[in-house]
C-alpha positions in Angstrom: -2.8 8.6 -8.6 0.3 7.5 -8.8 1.4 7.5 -5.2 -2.1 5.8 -4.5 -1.1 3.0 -6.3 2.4 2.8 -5.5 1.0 2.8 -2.0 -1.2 0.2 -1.9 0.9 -2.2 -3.5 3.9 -1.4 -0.7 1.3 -2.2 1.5 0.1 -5.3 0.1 4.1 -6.5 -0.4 4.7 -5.5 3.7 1.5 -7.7 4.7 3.5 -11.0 3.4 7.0 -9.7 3.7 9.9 -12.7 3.2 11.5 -11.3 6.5 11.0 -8.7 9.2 13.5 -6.1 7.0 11.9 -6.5 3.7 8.5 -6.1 5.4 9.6 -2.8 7.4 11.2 -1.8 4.5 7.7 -1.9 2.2 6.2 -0.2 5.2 8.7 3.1 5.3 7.9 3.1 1.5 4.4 3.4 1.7 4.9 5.6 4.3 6.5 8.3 2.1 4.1 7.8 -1.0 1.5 8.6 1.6 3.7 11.5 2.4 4.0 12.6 -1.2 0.4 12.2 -1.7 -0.3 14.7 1.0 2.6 17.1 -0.5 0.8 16.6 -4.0 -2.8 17.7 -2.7 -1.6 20.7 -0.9 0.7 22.0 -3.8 -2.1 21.4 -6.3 -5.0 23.0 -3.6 -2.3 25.8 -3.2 -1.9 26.5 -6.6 -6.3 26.5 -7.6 -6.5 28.9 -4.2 -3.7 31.2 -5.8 -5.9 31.0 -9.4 -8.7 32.0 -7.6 -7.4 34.8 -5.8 -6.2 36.2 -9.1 -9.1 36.5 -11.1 -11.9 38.9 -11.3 -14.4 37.6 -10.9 -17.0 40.6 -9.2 -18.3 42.1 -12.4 -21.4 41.0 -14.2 -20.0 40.3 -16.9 -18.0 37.6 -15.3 -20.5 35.7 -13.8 -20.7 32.9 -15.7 -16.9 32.2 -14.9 -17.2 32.9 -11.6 -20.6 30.3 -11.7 -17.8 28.0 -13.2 -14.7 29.0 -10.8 -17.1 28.0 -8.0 -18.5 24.7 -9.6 -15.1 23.8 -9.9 -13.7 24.8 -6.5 -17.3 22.6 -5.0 -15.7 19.8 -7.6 -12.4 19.7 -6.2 -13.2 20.0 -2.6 -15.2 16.9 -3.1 -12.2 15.1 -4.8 -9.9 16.6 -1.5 -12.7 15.2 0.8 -12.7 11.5 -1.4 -8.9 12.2 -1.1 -8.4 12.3 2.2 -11.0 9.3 3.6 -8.6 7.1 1.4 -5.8 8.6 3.0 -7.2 7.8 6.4 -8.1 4.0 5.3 -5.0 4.0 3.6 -3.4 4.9 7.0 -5.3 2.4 9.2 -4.4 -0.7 6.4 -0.5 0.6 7.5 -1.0 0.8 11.3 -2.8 -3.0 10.5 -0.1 -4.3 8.6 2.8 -2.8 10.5 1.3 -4.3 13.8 1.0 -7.7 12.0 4.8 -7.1 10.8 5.3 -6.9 14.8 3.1 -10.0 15.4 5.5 -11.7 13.4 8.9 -10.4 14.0 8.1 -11.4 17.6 
């Protein structure tokens, strides 16, 4: 959540920047807490994929954890899904400020 956050708020500092550098600057920074959030998901959808792939899950014995692997991985892929519309609004809000940064620089 963290680069969420730290996200929005360079965003919201860049729409009513003091000067065209401190704007662009705010801008860059959200930028790469977008970038880490995207490095975050796919480590953390890496590492469930690589738990998955290691357990045994094909006996009958095991199928209540593999009922529960699965619940889990439907659980997650929502979250990735919720995940990344955010990360597409959160991109348009940049493209919107940035082009309002440009408005006013010129």
């Amino acid at each position: 959540m963290d680069p969420i956050l730290d996200g929005i708020e360079n965003l919201e500092k860049a729409a009513d920047p003091k000067d065209f550098e401190m704007g662009r600057y705010y801008t860059k920074k959200a930028f790469g807490d977008i970038q880490n959030l995207i490095s975050q998901l796919d480590i953390y959808t890496q590492g469930f994929e690589q738990t998955i792939n290691t357990v045994d899950v094909s006996t009958d014995e095991d199928s209540s954890v593999e009922e529960a692997l699965l619940s889990e991985l439907a659980a997650i892929e929502s979250q990735k899904i919720k995940l990344a519309e955010r990360q597409a609004q959160l991109l348009e809000r940049q493209k919107a400020i940035e082009e309002e940064i440009n408005r006013r620089g010129s």
